[in-house]
C-alpha positions in Angstrom: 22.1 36.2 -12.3 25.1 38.1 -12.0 28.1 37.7 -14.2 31.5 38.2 -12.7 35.5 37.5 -13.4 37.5 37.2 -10.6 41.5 35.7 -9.8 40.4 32.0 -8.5 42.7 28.7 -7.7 41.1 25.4 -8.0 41.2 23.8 -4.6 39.0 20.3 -5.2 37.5 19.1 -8.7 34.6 16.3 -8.9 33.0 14.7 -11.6 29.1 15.6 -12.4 27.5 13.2 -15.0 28.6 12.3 -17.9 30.0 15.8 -19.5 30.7 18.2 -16.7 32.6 18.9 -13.0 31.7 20.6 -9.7 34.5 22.5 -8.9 35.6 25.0 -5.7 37.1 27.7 -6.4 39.1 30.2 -3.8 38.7 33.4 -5.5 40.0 36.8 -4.3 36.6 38.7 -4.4 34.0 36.1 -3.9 35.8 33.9 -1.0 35.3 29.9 -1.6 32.7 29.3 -4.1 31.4 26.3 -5.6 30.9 25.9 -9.4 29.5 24.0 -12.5 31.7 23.6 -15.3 29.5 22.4 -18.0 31.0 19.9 -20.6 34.9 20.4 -19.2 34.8 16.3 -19.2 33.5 16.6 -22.9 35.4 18.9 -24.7 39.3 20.0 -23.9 38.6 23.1 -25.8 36.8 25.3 -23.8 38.8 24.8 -20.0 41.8 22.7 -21.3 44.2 22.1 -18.0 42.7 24.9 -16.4 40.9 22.6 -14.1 43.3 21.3 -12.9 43.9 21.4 -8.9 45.7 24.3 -8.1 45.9 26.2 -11.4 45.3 29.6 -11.0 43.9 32.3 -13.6 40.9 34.1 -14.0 37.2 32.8 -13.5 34.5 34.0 -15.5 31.2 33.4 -13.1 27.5 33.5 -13.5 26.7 34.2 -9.8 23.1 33.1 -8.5 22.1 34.5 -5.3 20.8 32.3 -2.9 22.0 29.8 -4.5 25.5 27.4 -3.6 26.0 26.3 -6.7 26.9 28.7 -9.5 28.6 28.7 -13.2 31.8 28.6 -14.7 31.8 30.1 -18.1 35.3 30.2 -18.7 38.9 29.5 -17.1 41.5 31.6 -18.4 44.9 30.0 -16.7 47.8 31.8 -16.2 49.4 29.8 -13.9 49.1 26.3 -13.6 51.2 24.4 -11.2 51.7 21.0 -12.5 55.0 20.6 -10.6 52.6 19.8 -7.3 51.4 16.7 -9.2 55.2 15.6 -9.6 56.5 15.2 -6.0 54.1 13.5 -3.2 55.6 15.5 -0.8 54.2 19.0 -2.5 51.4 17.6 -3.5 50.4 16.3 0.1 51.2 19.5 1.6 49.1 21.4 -1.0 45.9 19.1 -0.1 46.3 19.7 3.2 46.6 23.8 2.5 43.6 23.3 0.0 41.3 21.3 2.6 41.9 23.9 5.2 41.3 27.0 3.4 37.8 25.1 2.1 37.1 24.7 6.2 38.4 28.4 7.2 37.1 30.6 3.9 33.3 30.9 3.2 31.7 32.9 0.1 32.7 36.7 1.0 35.8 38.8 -0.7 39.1 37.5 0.9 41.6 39.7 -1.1 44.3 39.0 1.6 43.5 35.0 1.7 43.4 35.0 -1.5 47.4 36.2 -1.9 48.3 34.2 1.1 47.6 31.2 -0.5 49.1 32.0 -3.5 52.1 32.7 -1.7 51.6 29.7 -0.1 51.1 27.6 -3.2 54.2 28.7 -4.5 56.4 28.4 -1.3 55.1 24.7 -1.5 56.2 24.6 -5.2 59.1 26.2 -5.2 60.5 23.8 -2.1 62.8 20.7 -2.0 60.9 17.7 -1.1 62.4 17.1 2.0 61.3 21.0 3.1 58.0 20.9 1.4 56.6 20.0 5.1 58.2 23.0 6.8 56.4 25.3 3.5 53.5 23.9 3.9 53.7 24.6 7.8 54.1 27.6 6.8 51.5 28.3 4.3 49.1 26.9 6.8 50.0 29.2 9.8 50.0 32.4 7.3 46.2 31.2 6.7 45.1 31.4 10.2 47.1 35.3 10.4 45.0 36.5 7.6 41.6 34.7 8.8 42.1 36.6 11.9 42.6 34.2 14.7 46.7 33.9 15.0 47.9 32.7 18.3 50.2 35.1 20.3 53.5 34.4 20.5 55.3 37.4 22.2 53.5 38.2 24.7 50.8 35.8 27.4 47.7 35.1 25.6 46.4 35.6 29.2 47.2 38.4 30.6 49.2 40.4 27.6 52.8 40.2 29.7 55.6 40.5 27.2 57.6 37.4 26.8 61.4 36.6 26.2 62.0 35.7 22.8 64.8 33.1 24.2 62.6 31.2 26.4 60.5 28.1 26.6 57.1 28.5 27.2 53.4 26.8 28.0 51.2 27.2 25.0 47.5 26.5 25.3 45.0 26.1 22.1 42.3 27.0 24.3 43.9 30.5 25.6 44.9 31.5 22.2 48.9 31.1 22.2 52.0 31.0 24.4 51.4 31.7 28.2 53.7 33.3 31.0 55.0 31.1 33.9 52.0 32.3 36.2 49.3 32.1 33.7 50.3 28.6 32.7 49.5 27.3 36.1 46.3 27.5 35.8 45.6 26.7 32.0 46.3 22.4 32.4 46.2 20.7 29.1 49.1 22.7 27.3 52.1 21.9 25.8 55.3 23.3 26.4 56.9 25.3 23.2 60.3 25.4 23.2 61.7 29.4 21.8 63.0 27.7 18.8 60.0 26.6 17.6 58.0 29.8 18.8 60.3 31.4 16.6 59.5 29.2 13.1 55.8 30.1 14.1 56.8 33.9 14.6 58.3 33.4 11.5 55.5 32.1 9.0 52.4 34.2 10.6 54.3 36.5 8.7 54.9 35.1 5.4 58.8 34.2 6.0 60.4 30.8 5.0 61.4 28.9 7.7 63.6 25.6 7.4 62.9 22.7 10.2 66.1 21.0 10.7 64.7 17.5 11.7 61.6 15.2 10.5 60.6 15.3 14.6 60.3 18.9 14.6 58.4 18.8 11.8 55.8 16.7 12.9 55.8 18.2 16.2 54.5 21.5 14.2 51.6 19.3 12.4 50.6 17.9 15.5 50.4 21.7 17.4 48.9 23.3 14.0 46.2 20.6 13.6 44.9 21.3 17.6 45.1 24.7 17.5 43.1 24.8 14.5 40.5 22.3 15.6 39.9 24.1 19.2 39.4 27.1 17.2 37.5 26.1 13.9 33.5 25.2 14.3 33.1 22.9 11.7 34.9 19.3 13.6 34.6 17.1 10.8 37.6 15.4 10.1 39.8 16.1 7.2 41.3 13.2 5.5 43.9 15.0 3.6 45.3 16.9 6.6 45.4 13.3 8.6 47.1 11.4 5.6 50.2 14.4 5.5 50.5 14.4 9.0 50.8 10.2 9.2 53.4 10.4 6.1 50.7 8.2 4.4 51.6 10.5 1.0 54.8 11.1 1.5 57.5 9.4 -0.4 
């Protein structure tokens, strides 16, 4: 057994009997891990609110290798949050960004995931109800840049020719990103991406806030994020947070 103390977030909380919760943790050395917090339903001394969803501090672990389950000794919370839990449209977009990250992330340091999300987090936070979509958009597509499979945007995900940054293109989930005229004749199935919006995605794989101007465009973006991400992700289960955002089912 192993001790460790690492930055984590709290992405999804269970009960486990009558004293205790199974948590997961994101955590900036040891990836997505999943943990026993013994007595945290018991006792509001030793974890308080910091096990809550979302809340953010440093995780003191008892790591067990070969094992998926591990210990939670301690929680010390620096940054908790609760303003999620306040406004449906935050806190929808911050289960969808939680779910995803536990699809995407497995149990290996993920320093640059790690901060992304944080960024996210807060970008979700920070925005107005009506623009919490477009942050969470964007907290999602700054996931997939620092997993490491990004679609291309600038130039054909085909054949590598540049493209203008003022023009409409084909995208295809299956090629990887935006294609050139010639390359999109023989990739059927696509969509056609108009420059405005390859410009919001330009935009977040990089961390930037981006404002949608209309509810369509908005859920135009979930509906182009969610198929890119299931033609590139293995695991095909279907994610029940992600589905009840993109239907408005959360949203007030």
């Amino acid at each position: 057994m192993t001790a460790s103390a690492t930055p984590a977030i709290v992405l999804h909380s269970m009960n486990y009997l009558e004293t205790s919760r199974i948590l997961r943790l994101l955590t900036r050395d040891a990836g997505v891990v999943s943990v026993l917090a013994r007595g945290a339903r018991n006792s509001k001394k030793r974890f308080g609110s910091a096990l809550d969803l979302f809340a953010q501090g440093t995780a003191q672990l008892q790591l067990k290798p070969g094992r998926d389950l591990h210990t939670l000794t301690a929680f010390d919370i620096d940054h908790a949050r609760s303003g999620l839990s306040a406004s449906l449209p935050r806190f929808s977009a911050a289960m969808a960004l939680a779910e995803c990250v536990l699809r995407v992330v497995h149990d290996e340091s993920a320093p640059g995931i790690f901060e992304g999300v944080v960024l996210g987090l807060d970008q979700i936070a920070a925005a107005e109800p009506a623009q919490a979509l477009s942050a969470g958009l964007g907290a999602l597509w700054q996931l997939v840049s620092e997993t490491g499979f990004a679609p291309t945007i600038d130039v054909c995900a085909n054949c590598h020719a540049p493209l203008s940054a003022e023009e409409d293109t084909a995208f295809s989930h299956v090629a990887g990103g935006a294609l050139c005229e010639r390359c999109a004749l023989s990739a059927p199935g696509g969509r056609r991406l108009p420059s405005a919006a390859r410009h919001a995605i330009r935009g977040w794989l990089v961390g930037a806030v981006v404002v949608l101007a209309s509810e369509g465009e908005q859920r135009a973006h979930q509906r182009l994020f969610r198929e890119f991400l299931a033609q590139h992700l293995p695991d095909v289960r279907r994610m029940p947070a992600f589905a009840a955002w993109e239907s408005g089912q959360l949203i007030g």
